[in-house]
GURO-490529 format. One record per atom (N, C-alpha, C): residue number from 1; atom name; z, y, x; residue in one letter. Coordinates in pm, 1 decimal. Each point is the difference from the previous one (the first is absolute). Layout:
BEGIN
[NUM 'CA' [Z Y X] 'a'];
...
END
This chain:
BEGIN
[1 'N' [-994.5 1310.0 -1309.2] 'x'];
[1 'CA' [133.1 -38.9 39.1] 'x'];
[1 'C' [96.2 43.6 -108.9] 'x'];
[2 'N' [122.6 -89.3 -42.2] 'x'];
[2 'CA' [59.3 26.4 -85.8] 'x'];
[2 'C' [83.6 161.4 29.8] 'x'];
[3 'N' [35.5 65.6 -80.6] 'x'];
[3 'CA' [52.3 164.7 -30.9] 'x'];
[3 'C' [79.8 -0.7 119.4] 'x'];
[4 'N' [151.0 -48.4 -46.1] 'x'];
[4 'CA' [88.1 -9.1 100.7] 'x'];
[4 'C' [-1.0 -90.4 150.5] 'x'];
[5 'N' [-99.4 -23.8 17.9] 'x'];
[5 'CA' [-11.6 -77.3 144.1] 'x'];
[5 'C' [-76.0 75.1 105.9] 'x'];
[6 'N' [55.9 -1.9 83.9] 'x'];
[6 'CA' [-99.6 116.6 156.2] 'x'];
[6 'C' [-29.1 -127.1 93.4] 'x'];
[7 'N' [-87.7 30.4 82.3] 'x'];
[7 'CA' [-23.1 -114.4 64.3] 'x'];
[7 'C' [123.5 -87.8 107.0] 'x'];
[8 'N' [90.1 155.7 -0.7] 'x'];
[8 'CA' [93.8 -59.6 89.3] 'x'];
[8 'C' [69.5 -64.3 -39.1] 'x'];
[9 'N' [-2.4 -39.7 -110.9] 'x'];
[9 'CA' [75.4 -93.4 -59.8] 'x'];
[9 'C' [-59.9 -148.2 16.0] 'x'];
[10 'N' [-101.3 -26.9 26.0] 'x'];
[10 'CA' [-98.3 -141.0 31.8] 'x'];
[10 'C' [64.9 -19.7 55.9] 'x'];
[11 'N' [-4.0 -145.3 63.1] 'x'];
[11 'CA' [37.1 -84.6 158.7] 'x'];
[11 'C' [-150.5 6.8 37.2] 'x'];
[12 'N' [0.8 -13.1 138.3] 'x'];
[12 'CA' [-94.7 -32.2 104.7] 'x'];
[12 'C' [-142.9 -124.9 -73.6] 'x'];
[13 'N' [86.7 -72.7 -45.7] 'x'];
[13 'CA' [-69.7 -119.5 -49.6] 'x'];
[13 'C' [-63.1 -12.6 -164.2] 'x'];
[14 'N' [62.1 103.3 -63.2] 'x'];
[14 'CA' [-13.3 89.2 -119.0] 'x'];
[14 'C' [-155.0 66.1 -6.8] 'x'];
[15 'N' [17.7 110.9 141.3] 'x'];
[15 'CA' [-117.1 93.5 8.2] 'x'];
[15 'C' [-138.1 -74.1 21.0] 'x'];
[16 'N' [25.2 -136.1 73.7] 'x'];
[16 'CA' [-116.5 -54.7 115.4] 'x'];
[16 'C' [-59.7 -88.2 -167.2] 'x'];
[17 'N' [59.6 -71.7 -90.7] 'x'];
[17 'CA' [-4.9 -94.8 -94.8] 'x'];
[17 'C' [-122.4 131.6 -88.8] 'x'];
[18 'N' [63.8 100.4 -18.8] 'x'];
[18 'CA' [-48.2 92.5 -74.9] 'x'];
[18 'C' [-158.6 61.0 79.6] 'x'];
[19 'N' [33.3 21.8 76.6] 'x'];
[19 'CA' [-136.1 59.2 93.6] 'x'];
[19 'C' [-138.2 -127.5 -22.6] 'x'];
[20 'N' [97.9 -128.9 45.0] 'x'];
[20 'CA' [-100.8 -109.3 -22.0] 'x'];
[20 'C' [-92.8 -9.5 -129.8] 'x'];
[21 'N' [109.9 57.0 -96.8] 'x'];
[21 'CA' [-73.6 -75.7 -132.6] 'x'];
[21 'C' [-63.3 142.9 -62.0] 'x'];
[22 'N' [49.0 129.0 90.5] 'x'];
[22 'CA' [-114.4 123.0 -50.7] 'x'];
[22 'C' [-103.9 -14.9 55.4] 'x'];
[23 'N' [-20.3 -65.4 143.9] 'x'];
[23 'CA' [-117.6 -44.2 22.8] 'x'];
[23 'C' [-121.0 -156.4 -43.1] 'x'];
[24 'N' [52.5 -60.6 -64.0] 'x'];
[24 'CA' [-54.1 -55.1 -73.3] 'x'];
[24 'C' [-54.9 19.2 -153.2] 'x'];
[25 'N' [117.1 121.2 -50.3] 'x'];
[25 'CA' [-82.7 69.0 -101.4] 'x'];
[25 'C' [-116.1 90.7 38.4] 'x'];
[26 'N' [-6.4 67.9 108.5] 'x'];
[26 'CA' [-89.2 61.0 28.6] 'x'];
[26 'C' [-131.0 -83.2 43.3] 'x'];
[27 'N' [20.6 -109.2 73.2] 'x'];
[27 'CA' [-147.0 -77.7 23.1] 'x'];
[27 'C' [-41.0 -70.3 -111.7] 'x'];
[28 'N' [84.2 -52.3 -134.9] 'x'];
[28 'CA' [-40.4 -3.4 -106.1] 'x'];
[28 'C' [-83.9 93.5 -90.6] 'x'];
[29 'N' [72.8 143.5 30.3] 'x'];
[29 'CA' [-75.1 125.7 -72.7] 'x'];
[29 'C' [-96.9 -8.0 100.3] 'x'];
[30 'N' [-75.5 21.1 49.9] 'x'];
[30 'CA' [-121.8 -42.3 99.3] 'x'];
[30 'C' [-107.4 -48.2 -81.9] 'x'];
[31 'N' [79.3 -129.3 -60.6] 'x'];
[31 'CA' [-134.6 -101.6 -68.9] 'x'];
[31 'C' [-38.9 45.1 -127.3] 'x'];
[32 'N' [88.3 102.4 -70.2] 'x'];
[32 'CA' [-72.4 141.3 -118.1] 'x'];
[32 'C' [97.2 -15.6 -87.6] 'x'];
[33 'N' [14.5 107.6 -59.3] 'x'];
[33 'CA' [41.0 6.9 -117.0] 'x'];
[33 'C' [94.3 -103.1 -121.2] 'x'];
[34 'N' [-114.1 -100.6 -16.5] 'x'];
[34 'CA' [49.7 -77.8 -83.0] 'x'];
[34 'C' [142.8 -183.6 87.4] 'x'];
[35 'N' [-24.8 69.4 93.5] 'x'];
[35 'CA' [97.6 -83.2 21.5] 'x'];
[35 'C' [183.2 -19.8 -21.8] 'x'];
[36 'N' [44.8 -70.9 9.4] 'x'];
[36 'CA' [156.1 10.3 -71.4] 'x'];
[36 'C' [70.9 -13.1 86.1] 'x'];
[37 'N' [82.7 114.5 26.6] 'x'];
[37 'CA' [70.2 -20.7 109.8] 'x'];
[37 'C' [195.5 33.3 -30.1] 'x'];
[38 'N' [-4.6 2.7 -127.4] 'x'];
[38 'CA' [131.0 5.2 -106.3] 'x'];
[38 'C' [106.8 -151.7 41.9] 'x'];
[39 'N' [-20.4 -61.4 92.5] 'x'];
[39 'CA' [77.8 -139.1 20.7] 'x'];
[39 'C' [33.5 68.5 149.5] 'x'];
[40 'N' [-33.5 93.2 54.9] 'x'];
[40 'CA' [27.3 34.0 155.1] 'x'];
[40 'C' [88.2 137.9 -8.6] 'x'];
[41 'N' [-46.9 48.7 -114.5] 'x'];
[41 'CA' [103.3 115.3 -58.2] 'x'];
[41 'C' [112.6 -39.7 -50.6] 'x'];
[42 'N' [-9.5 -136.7 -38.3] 'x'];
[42 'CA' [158.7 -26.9 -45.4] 'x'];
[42 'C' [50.3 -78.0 98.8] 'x'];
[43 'N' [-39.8 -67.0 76.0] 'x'];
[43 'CA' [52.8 -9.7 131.4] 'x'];
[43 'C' [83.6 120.1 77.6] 'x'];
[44 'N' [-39.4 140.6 19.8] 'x'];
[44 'CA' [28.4 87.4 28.7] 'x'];
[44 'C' [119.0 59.8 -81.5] 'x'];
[45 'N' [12.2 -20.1 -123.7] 'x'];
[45 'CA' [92.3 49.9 -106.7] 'x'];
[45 'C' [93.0 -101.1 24.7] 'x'];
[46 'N' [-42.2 -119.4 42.7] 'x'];
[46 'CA' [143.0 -29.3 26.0] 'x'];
[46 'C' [80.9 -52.2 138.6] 'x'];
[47 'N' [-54.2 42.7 63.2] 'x'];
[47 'CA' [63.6 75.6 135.8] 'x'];
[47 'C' [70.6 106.2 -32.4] 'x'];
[48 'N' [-20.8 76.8 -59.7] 'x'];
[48 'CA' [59.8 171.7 -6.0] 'x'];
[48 'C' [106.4 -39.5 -108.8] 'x'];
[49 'N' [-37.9 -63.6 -121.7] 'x'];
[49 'CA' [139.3 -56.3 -60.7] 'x'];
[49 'C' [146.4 -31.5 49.6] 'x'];
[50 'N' [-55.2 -64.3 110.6] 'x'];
[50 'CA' [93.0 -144.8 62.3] 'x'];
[50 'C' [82.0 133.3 135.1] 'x'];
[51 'N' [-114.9 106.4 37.9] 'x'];
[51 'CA' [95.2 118.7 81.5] 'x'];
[51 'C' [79.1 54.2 -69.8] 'x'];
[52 'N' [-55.6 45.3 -135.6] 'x'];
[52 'CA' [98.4 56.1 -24.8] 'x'];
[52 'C' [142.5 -29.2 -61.0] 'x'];
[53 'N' [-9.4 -123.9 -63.7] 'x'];
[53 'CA' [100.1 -104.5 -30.4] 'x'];
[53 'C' [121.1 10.2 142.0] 'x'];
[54 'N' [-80.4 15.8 135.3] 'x'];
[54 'CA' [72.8 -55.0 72.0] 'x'];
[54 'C' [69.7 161.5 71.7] 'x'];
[55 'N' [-83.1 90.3 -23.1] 'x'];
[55 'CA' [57.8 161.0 -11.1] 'x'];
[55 'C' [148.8 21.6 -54.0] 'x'];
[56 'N' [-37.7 -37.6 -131.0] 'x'];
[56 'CA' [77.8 4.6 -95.5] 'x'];
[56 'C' [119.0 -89.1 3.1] 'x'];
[57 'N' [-19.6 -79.1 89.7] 'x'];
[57 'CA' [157.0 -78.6 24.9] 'x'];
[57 'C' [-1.6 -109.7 -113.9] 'x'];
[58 'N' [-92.5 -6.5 -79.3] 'x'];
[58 'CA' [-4.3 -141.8 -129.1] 'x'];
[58 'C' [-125.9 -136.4 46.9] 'x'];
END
């Protein structure tokens, strides 16, 4: 999670988007090692972007 962001800063719909797609990285990490799961991590990076943008009042 980005430095300055706590979870309470998510919306409801924020946390559930995020939970979803940590659990799809995780049943991905399942299938071993070599799989790529760097397109679900930036999915995630930019959720937390877009909070804190919206934290931040910009």
């Amino acid at each position: 999670m980005a430095d300055d962001l706590k979870p309470s800063d998510l919306t409801f719909g924020e946390k559930a988007r995020i939970g979803a797609l940590v659990a799809r990285m995780a049943k991905r990490g399942m299938a071993g090692p070599a799989v790529d799961i760097s397109d679900l991590q930036r999915k995630v990076e930019r959720i937390e972007r877009q909070a804190v943008k919206r934290k931040n009042g910009k």
